[in-house]
C-alpha positions in Angstrom: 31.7 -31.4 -8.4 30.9 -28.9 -5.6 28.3 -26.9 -5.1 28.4 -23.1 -3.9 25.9 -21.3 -2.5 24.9 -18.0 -3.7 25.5 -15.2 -0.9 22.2 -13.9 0.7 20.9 -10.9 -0.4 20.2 -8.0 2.3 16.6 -6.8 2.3 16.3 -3.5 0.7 15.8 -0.6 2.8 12.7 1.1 3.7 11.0 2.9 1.4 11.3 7.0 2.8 8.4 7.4 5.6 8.2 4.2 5.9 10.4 2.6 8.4 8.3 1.4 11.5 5.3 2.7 10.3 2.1 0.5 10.4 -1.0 0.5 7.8 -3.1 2.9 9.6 -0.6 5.6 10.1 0.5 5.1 6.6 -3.3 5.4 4.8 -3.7 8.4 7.2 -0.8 10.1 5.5 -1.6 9.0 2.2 -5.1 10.3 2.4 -4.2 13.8 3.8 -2.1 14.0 0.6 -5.2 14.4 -1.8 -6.8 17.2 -2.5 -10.1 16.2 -4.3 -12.9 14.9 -1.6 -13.8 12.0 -4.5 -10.8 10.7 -4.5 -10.4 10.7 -1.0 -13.7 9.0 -0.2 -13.0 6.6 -2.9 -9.0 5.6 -1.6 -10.3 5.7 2.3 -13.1 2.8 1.4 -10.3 0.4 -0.3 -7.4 0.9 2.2 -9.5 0.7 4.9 -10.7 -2.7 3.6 -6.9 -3.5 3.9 -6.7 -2.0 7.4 -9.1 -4.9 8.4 -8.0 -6.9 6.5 -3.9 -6.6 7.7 -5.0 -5.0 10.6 -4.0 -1.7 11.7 -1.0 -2.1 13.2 0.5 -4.2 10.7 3.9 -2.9 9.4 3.8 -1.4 6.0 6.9 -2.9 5.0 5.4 -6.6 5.4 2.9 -5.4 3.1 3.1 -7.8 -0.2 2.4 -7.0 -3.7 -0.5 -9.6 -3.5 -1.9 -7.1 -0.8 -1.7 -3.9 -2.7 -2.8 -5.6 -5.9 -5.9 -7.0 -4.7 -7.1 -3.8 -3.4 -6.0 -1.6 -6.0 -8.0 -3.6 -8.4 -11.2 -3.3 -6.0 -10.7 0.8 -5.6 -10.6 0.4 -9.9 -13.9 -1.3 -9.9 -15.3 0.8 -7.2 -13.7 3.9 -7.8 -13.0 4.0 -11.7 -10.5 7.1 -13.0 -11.7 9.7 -15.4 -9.8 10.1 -18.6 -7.2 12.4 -17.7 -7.0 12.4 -14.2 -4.1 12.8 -12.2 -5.2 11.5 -8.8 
């Protein structure tokens, strides 16, 4: 019996805004896009905890899930939503 590979996938594209852009341009355009000061504050102390640790200049398509996971669930502790809230 012989055994055929499965053809490689192509990686997806970039998501929109994204292509070439790097973790500190991308949390500056993120945060410019809330409105309430709160929830500003509260987003700029988690992602810049993944500035540091990613690094600036780090593309934001190498990002992993891991990544965003791990500091989504700190901004929850930290930063917890009131019932309702849309940002």
């Amino acid at each position: 019996m012989s055994v055929v590979a499965f053809p490689a996938q192509p990686d997806p594209p970039p998501l929109p805004g994204t292509a070439g852009s790097t973790t500190a341009a991308a949390i500056e355009r993120f945060l410019e896009s809330r409105t309430a000061a709160t929830t500003r504050a509260c987003y700029a102390e988690t992602l810049t905890h993944l500035a540091a640790i990613t690094g600036p200049d780090h593309s934001v398509a190498a990002l992993t899930p891991e990544q965003y996971a791990a500091e989504m669930a700190l901004r929850s502790r930290a930063c917890p939503q009131p019932p309702g809230s849309t940002e």
